[in-house]
C-alpha positions in Angstrom: 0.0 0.0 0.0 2.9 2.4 0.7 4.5 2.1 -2.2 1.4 2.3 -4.6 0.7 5.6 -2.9 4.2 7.0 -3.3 4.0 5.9 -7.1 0.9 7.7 -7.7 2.3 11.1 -5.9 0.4 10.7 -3.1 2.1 10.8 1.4 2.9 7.7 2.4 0.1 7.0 4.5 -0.2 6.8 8.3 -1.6 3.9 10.4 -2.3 4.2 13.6 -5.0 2.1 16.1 -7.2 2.0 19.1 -9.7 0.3 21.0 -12.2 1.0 17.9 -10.0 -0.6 15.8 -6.9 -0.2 13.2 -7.2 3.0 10.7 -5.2 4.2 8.1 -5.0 8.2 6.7 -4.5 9.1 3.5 -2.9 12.7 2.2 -3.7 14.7 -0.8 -0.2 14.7 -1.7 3.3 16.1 -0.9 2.8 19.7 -0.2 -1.0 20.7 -0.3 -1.8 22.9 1.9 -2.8 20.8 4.7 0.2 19.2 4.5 2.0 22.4 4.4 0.3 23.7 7.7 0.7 20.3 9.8 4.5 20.7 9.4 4.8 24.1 11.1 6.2 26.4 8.5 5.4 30.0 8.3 3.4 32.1 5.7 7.1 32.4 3.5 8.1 29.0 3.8 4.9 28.0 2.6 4.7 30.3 -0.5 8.4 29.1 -1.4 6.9 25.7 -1.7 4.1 26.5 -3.6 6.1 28.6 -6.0 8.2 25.3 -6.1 5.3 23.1 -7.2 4.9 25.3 -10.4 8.8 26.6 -11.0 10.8 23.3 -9.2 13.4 25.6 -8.5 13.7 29.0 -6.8 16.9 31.0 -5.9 17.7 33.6 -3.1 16.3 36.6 -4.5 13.0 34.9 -6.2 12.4 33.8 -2.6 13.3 37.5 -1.6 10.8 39.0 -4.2 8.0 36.5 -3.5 7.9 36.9 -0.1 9.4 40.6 0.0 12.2 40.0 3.1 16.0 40.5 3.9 18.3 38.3 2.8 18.8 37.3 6.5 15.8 36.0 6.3 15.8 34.2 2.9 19.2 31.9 4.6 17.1 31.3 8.0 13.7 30.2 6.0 15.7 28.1 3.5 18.0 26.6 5.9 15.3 25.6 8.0 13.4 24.0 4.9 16.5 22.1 4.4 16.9 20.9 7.4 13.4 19.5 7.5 14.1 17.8 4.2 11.1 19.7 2.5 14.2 20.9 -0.1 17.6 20.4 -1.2 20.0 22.6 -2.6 22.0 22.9 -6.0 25.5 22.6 -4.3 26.2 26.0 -6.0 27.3 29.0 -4.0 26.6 32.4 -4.7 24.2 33.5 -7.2 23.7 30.6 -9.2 22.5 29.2 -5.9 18.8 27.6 -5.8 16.6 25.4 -4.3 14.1 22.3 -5.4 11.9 20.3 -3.8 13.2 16.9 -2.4 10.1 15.1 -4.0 7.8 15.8 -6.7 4.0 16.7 -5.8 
């Protein structure tokens, strides 16, 4: 069952039981908007990633311009994103630097 829903681009699903009985919860997919707001991001974490659904890349200053913030906080929101493994980065430094989703919605 996990792996047919991560072939058709949906969460893996969760199981979980109690005395009623054994359940199991399905997601939309990676990165709806539900999803988005169970994992705790802010209001520019979560526009990056919907950018990111549509451009599967974004870069310093398109994260700047989206979400109209410092640079400062561009590195903070981004690095925290990475940490959560939401996105990886390019390996690049500097201004060829960006940023795509770790998987596909």
């Amino acid at each position: 069952m996990i792996n047919t829903c991560l072939n058709v681009g949906l969460v893996k699903p969760k199981y979980y039981y109690n005395l009623s009985g054994f359940f199991v919860e399905f997601q939309k997919g990676y990165y709806s908007k539900e999803y988005l707001n169970s994992l705790g991001l802010n209001k520019r974490q979560k526009n990056a990633i919907l950018h990111l659904k549509i451009a599967k890349k974004i870069t310093n200053k398109k994260y700047q311009e989206i979400n109209k913030c410092s640079r400062n906080t561009v590195s903070k929101d981004l690095t925290i994103l990475v940490k959560k493994e939401i996105l990886s980065d390019s390996g690049i430094k500097g201004a060829s630097a960006f940023y795509s989703l770790r998987k596909s919605n």
